[in-house]
N, C-alpha and C positions, 0 to 999 in steps of 0.2 A: 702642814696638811690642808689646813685652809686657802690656802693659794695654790696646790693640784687641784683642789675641787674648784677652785671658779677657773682655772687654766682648761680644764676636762669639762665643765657649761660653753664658755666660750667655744672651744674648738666644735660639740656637739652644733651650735646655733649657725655657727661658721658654714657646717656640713648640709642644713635644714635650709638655709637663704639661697647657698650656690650650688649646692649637688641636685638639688631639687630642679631649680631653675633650667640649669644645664641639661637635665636631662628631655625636659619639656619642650625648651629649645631644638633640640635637635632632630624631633618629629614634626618640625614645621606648621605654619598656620593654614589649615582648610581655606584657602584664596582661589584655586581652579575651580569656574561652573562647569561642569562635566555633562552630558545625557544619560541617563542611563535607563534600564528596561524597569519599565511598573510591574510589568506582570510578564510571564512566560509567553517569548515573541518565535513563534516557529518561522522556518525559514521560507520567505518569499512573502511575507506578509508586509503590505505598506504600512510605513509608519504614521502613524497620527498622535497627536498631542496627548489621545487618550489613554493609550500606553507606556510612556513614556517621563518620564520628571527629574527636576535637573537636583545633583549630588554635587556638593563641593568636598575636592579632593585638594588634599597637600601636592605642591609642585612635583615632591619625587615620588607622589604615588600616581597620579596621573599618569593612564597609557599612553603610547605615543601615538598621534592622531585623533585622538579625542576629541567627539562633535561638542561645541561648547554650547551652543544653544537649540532648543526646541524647534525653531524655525529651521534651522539648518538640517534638522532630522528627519522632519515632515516632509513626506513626499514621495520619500526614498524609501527602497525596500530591502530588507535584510538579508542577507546574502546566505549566512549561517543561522540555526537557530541561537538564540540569548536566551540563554535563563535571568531569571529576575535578578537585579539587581548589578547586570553586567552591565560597564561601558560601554556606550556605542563608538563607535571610531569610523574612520576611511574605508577602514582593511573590513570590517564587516557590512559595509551598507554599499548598495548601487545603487545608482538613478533612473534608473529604468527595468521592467520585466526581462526585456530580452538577453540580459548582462546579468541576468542569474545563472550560478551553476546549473547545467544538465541533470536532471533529477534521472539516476540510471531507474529503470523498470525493472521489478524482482524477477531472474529467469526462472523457466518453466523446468522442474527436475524432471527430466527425460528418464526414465530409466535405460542402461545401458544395452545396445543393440536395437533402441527404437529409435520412431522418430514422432514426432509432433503434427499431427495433420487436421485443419478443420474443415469440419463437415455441419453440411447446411441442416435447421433446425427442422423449419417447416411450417406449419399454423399448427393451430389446438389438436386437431383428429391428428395431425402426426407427430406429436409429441405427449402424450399421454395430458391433454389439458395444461400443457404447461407444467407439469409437476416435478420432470428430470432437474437434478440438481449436480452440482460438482461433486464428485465422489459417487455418485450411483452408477450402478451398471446396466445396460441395454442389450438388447439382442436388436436387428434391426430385420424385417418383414421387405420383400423384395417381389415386384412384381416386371419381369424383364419383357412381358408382355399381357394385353389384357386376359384377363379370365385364370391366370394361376398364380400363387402367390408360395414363397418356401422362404424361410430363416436361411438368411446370408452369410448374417454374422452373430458370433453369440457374446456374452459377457464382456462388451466392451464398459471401459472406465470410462467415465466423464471427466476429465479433467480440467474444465474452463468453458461456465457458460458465456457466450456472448449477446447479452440483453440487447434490445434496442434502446440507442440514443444512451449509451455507456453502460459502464457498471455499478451506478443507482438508479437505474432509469427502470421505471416498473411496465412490467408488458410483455410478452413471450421473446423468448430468445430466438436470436437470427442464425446460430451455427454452435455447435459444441468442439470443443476441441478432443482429441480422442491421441493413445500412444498406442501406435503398430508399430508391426515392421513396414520396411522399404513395400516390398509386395503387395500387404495389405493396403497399406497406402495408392497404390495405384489401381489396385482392384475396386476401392470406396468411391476414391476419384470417377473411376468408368461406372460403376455403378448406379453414381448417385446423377450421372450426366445419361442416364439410363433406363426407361421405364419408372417405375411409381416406387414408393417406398414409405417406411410407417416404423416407426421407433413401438419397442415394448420393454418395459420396466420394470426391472426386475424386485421380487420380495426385497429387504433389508435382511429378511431372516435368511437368503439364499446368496447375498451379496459377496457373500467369501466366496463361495465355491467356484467351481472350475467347472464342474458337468456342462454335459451340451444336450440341448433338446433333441430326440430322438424324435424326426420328422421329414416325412418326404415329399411334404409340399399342399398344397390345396390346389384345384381347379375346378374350375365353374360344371363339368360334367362329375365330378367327384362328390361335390355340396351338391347338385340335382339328385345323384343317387341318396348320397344320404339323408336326405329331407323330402325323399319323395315326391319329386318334380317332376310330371309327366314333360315328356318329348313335346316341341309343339307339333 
């Protein structure tokens, strides 16, 4: 009995020196310098040293192409975004801005049988001081010669202002973009290359609605009468 028990120590010890060993082995020594992201690198961002720091990785876990030093990283700009702690490689960095992916532009949802047309802003007196924003609706004031003035159009959507000097650029906008029909479109078009014109803006509390102003126009003998303007 005495000799299973040290036959059953030994074999245990046997199991502790090389099953151990063996298995440690086989996950290989962290020898690969690697790059890899410090912090969250969105794409097209140059690389700088500041971002960046180097991870040793075992042979078979290293990706393939894998930038091995900091120097070789810096300069270049990343092709994809990295999240923290990704490998940098070939296949994710370029050397240049112009060798970045085409960043597509979110398109504009059309609603169906319209079309997309932009139409010029104005200065302050014709855009309510600046105040229209994407999503508000407008009627627009038309004057197709001087001295009379009548509601062209009524409850249009704004759907895209365009600011001067882009879209953080602070300072009245130079055109809104608006969804009609085909028609309408070409009516705004002749319009607005047309006599004078003056955006009005409508409540929020009237925003939904669909009515239209009941109005048949203004002219300068119209406001005489009703203001009491003698004849000269």
């Amino acid at each position: 009995m005495v000799l299973g028990i040290v036959i059953a120590s030994l074999a245990f010890f046997v199991f502790l020196l090389f099953g151990r060993g063996g298995a440690s082995s086989s996950q290989g020594a962290r020898t690969i310098d690697t790059v890899v992201a410090a912090v969250d690198i969105p794409a097209g961002q140059l690389i700088s040293d500041q971002i960046v720091r180097i991870e040793k990785f075992a042979p078979e876990q290293a990706p393939a192409g894998a930038v091995a030093t900091i120097k070789a990283a810096t300069g270049q700009y990343a092709a994809v975004a990295l999240t923290k702690n990704t490998a940098l490689t070939t296949g994710t960095l370029v050397s240049s801005q112009s060798k970045l992916p085409a960043v597509k532009k979110p398109f504009l949802d059309i609603p169906a049988g319209q079309v997309a047309v932009s139409i010029p802003a104005g200065g302050e007196l014709l855009t309510v001081g600046g105040f229209i924003q994407p999503e508000d609706r407008v009627d627009i004031l038309w004057a197709p010669a001087p001295g009379a003035w009548q509601v062209a159009f009524q409850n249009l959507k704004v759907a895209h202002v365009g600011p001067v000097g882009g879209a953080n650029a602070q300072g009245l906008a130079t055109s809104f973009v608006v969804f009609v029909s085909v028609d309408d479109a070409q009516a705004l078009s002749l319009l607005f290359a047309n006599g004078s014109y003056k955006y009005v803006l409508r409540s929020q509390a009237d925003a939904a609605k669909n009515d239209t102003v009941t109005s048949g126009g203004t002219t300068l003998p119209a406001l005489n009468s009703r203001f009491h303007v003698p004849a000269p």
